[in-house]
C-alpha atoms as one frame of an Amber mdcrd trajectory, in Angstrom:
protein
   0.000   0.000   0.000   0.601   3.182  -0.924   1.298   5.749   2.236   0.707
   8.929  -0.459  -2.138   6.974  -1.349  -3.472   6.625   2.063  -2.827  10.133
   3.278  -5.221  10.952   0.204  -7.575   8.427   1.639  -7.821  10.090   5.232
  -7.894  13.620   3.586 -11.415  12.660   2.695 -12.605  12.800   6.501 -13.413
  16.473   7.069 -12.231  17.976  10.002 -11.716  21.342  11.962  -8.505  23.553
  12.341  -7.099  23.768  15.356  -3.858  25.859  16.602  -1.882  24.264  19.632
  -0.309  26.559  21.787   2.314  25.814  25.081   4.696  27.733  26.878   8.194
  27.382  27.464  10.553  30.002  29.763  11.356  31.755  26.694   7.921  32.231
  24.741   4.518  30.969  23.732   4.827  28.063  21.040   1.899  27.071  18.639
   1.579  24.555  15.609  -1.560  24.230  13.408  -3.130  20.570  13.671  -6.681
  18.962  12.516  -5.236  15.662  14.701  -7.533  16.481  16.831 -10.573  14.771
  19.028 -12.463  14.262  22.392 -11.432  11.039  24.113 -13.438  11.020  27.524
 -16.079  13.276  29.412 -15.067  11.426  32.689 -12.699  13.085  33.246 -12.741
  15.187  30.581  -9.714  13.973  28.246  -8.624  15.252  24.687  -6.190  14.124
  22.056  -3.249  15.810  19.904  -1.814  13.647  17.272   1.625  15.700  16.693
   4.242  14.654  14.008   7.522  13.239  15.560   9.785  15.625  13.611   8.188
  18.368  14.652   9.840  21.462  17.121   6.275  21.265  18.831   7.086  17.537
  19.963   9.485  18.588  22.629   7.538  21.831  24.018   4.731  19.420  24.408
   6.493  16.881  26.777   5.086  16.471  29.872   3.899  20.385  29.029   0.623
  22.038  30.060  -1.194  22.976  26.456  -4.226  24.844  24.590  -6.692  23.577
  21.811  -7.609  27.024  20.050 -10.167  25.631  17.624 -10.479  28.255  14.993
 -13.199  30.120  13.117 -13.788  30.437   9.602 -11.837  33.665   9.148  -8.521
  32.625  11.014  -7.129  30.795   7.975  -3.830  33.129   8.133  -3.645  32.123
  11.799  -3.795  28.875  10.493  -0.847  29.076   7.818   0.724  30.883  10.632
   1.442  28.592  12.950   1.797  25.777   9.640   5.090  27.476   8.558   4.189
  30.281   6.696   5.174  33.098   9.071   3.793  36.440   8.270   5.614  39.864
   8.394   2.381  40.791  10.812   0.812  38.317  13.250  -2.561  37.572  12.008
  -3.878  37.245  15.381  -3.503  38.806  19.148  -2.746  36.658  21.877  -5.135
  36.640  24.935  -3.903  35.076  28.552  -5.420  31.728  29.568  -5.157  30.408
  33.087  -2.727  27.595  31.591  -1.213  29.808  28.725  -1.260  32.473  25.853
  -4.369  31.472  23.496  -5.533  32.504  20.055  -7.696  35.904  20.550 -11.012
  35.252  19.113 -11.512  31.723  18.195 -14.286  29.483  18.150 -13.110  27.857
  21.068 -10.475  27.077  22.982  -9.346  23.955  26.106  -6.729  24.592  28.257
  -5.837  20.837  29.319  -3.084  19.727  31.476  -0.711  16.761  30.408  -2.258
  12.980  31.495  -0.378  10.697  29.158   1.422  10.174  26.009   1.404   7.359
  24.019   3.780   5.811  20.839   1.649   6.506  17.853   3.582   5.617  15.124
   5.819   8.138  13.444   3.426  10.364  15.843   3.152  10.868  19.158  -0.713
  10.936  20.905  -0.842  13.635  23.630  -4.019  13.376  26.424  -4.387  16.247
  28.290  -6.843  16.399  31.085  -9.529  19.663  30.555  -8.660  22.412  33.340
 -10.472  25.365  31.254 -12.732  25.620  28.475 -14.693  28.304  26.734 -16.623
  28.582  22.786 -18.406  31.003  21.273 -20.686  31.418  18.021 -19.609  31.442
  14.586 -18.346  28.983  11.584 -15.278  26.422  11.877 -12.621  27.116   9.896
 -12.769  23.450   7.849 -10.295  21.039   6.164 -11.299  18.735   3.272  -8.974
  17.135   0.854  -6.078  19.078   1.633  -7.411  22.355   1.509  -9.590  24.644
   3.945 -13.622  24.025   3.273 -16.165  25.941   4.610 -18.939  24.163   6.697
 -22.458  24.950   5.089 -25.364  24.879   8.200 -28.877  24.172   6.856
């Protein structure tokens, strides 16, 4: 099988956007991921998915971090935080009680760490909900390798 193939495959499951964000001494760190998903609601447990050659991979260790699910109109945020730094942030930071967060999304969970796990050429980060908040609006969507907008009837 194919692993181009199968990425194509999974790009077919639509998902949201979401922007990680976790401090270190120095700064805040953030890296755009759709790996994304609920686990438990006792306790209240989430999932990263994050890439094992990624910088984000060691912030992340045993590290306190945010879930800043974004809206429709925070695709720069988005591209952002996915490499393509812009001259001018396309967002403001706002304090959280576990960290800096995206200003203005559609949501956001401040989780603590509970456990990692091997996933592969990934690594699968739970984080226990301390803090959560959401507010009205459209997702900012991803569909096929490309952002999608999410049509409400």
């Amino acid at each position: 099988m194919d692993i181009k193939n199968f990425r194509n495959c999974l790009g077919h499951f639509a998902t949201g956007v979401t922007i990680i964000t976790s401090e270190t001494e120095a700064e805040t760190h953030g890296f755009t991921a759709n790996s994304f998903t609920s686990v438990s609601l006792d306790p209240m447990l989430v999932l990263v998915s994050v890439d094992r050659k990624t910088k984000a991979l060691n912030v992340l260790k045993d590290n306190n971090f945010i879930v800043n699910i974004l809206k429709e109109d925070q695709q720069d945020a988005a591209m952002h935080f996915a490499g393509r730094t812009m001259e001018k942030m396309p967002f403001q930071w706002e304090a959280g009680i576990l960290g800096n967060r995206i200003k203005d999304s559609l949501a956001y969970i401040e989780c603590e760490p509970w456990r990692s796990y091997d996933g592969g050429d990934h690594v699968l980060f739970l984080g226990e909900v301390k803090n959560f908040e959401y507010s009205g609006g459209n997702p900012l969507a991803y569909y096929c390798g490309k952002f999608s907008e999410v049509i409400t009837k």
